[in-house]
C-alpha positions as CSV (number, residue, x, y, z in Angstrom):
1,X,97.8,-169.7,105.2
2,X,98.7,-172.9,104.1
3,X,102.0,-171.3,102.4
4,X,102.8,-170.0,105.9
5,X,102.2,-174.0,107.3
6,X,104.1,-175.8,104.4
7,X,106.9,-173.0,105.2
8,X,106.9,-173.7,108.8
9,X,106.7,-177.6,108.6
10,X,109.8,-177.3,106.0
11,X,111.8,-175.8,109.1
12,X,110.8,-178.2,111.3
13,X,111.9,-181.4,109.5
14,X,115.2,-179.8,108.4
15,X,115.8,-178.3,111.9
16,X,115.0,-182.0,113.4
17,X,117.0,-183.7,110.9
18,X,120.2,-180.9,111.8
19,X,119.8,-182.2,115.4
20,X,120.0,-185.6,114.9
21,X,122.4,-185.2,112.9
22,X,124.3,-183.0,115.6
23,X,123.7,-185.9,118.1
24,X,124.6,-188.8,116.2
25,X,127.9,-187.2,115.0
26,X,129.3,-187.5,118.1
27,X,127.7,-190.4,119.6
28,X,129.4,-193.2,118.8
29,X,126.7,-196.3,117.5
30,X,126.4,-198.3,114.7
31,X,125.6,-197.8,111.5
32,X,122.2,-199.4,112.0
33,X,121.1,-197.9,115.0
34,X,122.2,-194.4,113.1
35,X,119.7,-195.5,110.2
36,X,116.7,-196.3,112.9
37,X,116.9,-193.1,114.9
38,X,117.3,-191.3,111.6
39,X,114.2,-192.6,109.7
40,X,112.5,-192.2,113.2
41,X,112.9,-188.7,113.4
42,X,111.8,-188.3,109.7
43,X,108.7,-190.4,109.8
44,X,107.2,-188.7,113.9
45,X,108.8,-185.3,112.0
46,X,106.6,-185.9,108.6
47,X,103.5,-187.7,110.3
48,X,103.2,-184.3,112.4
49,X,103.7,-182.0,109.3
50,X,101.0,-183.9,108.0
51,X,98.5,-183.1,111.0
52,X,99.5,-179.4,110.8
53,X,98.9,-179.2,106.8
54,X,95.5,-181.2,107.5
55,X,94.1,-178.9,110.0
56,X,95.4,-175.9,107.9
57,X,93.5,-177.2,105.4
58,X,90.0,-177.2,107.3
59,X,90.5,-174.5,109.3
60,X,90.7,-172.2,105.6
61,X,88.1,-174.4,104.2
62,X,86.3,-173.1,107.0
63,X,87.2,-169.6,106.4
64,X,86.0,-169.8,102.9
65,X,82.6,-171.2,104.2
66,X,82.2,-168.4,106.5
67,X,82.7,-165.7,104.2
C-alpha cells in the first residue's frame, strides 16, 4: 500500500511541477516571482505527499493490528 502511495505522490509533484512549469513559460514575470511560485508549488505539493504517506502509514499499521 504504501508503494501504491509513494507511486501516486511521485506523479503528483512532477505533474504539478509540469504545470507550473507550462504556466510560467508563457507568462511573462521575473525571475524572482518565477522562483516564489516554483518553490510554492513544491513545498504545498511535498507538505500534502507527506499527509498522504502519514495516513498510509496508520491506516496499514492498523491493518497489521487487526489481523
Amino acid at each position: 500500500m504504501i508503494g501504491w502511495i509513494l507511486t501516486g505522490a511521485i506523479i503528483i509533484t512532477y505533474g504539478s511541477n509540469f504545470l507550473a512549469y507550462r504556466y510560467l513559460k508563457n507568462h511573462r514575470s521575473d525571475w524572482f516571482e518565477k522562483m516564489a511560485l516554483y518553490f510554492g508549488v513544491n513545498m504545498s505539493v511535498l507538505f500534502a505527499d507527506g499527509l498522504f504517506l502519514f495516513i498510509a502509514k496508520l491506516v496499514e499499521e492498523g491493518i497489521l493490528l487487526i489481523e
